[in-house]
C-alpha positions as CSV (number, residue, x, y, z in Angstrom):
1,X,-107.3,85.6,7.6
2,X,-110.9,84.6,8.2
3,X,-112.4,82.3,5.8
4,X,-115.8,83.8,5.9
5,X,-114.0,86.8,4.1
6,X,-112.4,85.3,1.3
7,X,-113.8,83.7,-1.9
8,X,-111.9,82.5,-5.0
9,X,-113.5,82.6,-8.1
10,X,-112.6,81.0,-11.5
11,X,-112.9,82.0,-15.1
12,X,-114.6,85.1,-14.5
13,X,-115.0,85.6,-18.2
14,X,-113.0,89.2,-18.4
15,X,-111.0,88.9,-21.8
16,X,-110.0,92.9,-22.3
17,X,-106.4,93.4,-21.1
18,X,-105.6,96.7,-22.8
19,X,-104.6,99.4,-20.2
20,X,-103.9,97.2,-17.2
21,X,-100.2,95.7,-16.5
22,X,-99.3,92.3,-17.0
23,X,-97.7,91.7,-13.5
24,X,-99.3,94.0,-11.2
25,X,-97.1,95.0,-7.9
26,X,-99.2,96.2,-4.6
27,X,-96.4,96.3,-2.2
28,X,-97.1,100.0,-1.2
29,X,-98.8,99.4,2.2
30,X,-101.8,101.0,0.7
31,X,-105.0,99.7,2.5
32,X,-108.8,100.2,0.1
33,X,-111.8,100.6,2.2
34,X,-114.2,101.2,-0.7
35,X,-115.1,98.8,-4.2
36,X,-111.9,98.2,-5.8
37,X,-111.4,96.2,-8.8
38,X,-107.2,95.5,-9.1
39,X,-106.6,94.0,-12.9
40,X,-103.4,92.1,-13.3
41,X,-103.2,90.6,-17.2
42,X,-100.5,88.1,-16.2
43,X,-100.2,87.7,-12.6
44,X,-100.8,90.3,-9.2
45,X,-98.2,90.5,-6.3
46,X,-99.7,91.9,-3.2
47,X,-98.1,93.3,0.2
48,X,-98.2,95.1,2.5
49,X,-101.3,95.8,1.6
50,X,-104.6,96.2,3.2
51,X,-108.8,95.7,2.8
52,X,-109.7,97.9,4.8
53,X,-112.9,97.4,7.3
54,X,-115.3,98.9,4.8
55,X,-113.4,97.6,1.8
56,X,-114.9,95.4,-1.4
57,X,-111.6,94.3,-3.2
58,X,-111.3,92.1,-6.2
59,X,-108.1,91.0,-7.8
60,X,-108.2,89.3,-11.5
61,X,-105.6,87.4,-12.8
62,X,-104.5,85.6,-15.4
63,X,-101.8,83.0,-13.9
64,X,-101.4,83.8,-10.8
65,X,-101.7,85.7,-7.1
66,X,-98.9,86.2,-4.6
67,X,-100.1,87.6,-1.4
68,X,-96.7,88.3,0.9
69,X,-96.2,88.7,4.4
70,X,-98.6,92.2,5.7
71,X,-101.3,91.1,3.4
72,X,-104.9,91.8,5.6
73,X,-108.5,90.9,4.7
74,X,-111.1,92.8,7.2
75,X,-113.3,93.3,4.5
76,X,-114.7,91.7,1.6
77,X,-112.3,90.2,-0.7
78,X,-112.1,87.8,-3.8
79,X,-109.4,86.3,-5.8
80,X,-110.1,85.5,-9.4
81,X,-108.3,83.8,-11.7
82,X,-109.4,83.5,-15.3
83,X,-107.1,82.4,-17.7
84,X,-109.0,84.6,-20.7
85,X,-107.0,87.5,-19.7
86,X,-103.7,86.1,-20.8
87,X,-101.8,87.7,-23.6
88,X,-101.9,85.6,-26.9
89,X,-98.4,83.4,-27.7
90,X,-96.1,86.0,-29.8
């Protein structure tokens, strides 16, 4: 993965988790070569998976990112992690 691609980014400030999943699975071999926000409230787990050439792709998370083997960056990508999203304690 090129270094020049990737950024990570903390506390983001995002704090509205309604309609997105807590533990967000992209491990469909998709590839995005346009601006993608992915939203996981909890953590994301990502490949195969693909930014495309063309692609703008941020993940959000609240705890954590797992990028697995067939994970690919020839775009623009950041990772963000921001702790706001969490769920309250139940």
């Amino acid at each position: 993965m090129d270094s020049t691609k990737v950024m990570a980014l903390t506390g983001a400030g995002f704090t509205d988790c309604s309609g997105f999943e807590d533990d967000l699975q992209l491990t469909d071999g998709r590839t995005d070569d346009t601006g993608t926000m992915h939203q996981g409230c909890v953590s994301i787990t990502a490949g195969p998976y693909t930014v495309g050439a063309a692609g703008d792709v941020t993940f959000t998370a609240g705890r954590t990112m797992v990028l697995k083997n067939g994970f690919r960056v020839d775009g623009l990508f950041r990772a963000v992690i921001d702790p706001l999203l969490l769920p309250p304690p139940s």
